[in-house]
N, C-alpha and C positions, 0 to 999 in steps of 0.2 A: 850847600852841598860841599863834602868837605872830602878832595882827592890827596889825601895824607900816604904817602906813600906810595906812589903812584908816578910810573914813569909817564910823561907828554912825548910824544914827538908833535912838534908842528914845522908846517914845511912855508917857506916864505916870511918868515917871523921878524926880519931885521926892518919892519917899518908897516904903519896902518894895521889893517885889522888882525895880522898874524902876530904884530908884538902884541897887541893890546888882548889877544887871546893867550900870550904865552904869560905875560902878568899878571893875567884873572889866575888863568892854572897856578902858578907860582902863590899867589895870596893865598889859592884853597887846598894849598901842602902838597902840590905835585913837583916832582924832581922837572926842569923842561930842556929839551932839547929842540934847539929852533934850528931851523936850516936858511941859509943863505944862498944865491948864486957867485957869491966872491969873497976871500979871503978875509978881508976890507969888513963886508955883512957879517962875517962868521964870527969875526972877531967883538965887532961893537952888539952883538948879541950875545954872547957872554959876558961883557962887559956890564947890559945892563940885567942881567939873570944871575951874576952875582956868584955864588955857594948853592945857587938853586937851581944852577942848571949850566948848557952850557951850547953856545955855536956853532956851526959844525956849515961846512961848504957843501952843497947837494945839487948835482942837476938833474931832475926831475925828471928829465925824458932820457937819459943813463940806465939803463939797468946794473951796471958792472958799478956806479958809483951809488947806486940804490942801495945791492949789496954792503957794499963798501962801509957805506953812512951806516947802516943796521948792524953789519959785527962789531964796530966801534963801540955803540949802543950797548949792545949787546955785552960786549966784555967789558966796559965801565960802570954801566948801570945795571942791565940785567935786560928782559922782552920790556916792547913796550907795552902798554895799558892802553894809552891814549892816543889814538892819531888824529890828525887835523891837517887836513889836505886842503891848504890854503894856497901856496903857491899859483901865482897864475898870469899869462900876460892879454896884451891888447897887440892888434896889429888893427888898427880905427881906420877902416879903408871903404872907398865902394866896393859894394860886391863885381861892378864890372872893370875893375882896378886892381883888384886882390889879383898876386901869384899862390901861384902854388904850394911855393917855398911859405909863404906866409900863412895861409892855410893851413900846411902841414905843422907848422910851427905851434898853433894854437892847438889843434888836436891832439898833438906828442905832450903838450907843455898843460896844458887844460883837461883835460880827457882819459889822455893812457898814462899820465903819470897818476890819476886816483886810482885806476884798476891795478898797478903794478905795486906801487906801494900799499896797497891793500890788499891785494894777491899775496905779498911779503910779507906783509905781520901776522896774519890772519889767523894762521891755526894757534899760534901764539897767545892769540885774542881773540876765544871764542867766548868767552864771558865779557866782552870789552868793548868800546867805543871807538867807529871810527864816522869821525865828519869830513863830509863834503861841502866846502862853499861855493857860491854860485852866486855870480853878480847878478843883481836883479834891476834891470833900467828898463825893462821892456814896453812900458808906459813913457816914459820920457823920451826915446830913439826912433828918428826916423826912417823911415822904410829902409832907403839902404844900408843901414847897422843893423838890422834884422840876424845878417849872417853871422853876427859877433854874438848874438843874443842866444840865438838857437843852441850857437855851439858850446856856449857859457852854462845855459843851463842845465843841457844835457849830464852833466854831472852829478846832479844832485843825488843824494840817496835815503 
């Protein structure tokens, strides 16, 4: 399948399965824009996306830097085509251990950032692609990572 012209956004892209998606895209002629949590990530993703794309700093659970990220886009490239809501973390705890803070973390960072950046591209991309990943260990995890599990998958779409 061949995305020749075709803007990518992927989000968590500076390492594992978000470079190795922003590469694929890149091989089948999409322009990519990968995002990072730090300057550092933002930079060695453009680094290795070359003329074909390009780094950029993104906190996911930000709305004002959501924006931010997308007019960039936006007035360099054009809308995006392709979203890839990759970004995501682990807070690898008991469930009668977890705070709050931690919790809330993974919900803002795993959850509301696929709704808000797909909320933001969206009418843009109504003929278009937007993926959701979703770690899948739920065979492998015992009982008390259940609550990691739940909330991971929840995302999918």
């Amino acid at each position: 399948m061949s995305f020749e012209g075709k803007i990518a956004l992927v989000t968590g892209a500076s390492r594992g399965i978000g470079r190795a998606i922003a590469e694929t895209l890149v091989a089948r002629g999409a322009k990519v824009i990968g995002t990072a949590t730090s300057e550092n990530g933002a930079k060695n993703i453009s680094d290795y996306l070359g003329a074909n794309g390009k780094g950029l700093m993104l906190n996911v659970t930000d709305p004002a830097s959501i924006e931010s990220v997308l007019e960039n886009i936006r007035a360099e490239f054009g809308e995006v085509d392709i979203l890839v809501n990759n970004a995501g973390i682990t807070r690898d705890n008991l469930l009668m251990r977890m705070k709050d803070d931690e919790w809330n973390d993974i919900i803002e960072t795993n959850l509301s950032s696929v709704f808000r950046l797909s909320k933001a591209v969206m009418r843009a991309m109504m003929k278009s692609v937007v993926v959701a990943l979703s770690l899948l260990v739920l065979w492998l995890v015992p009982w008390e990572m259940q609550v990691r599990q739940t909330t991971l998958r929840r995302k999918r779409v």
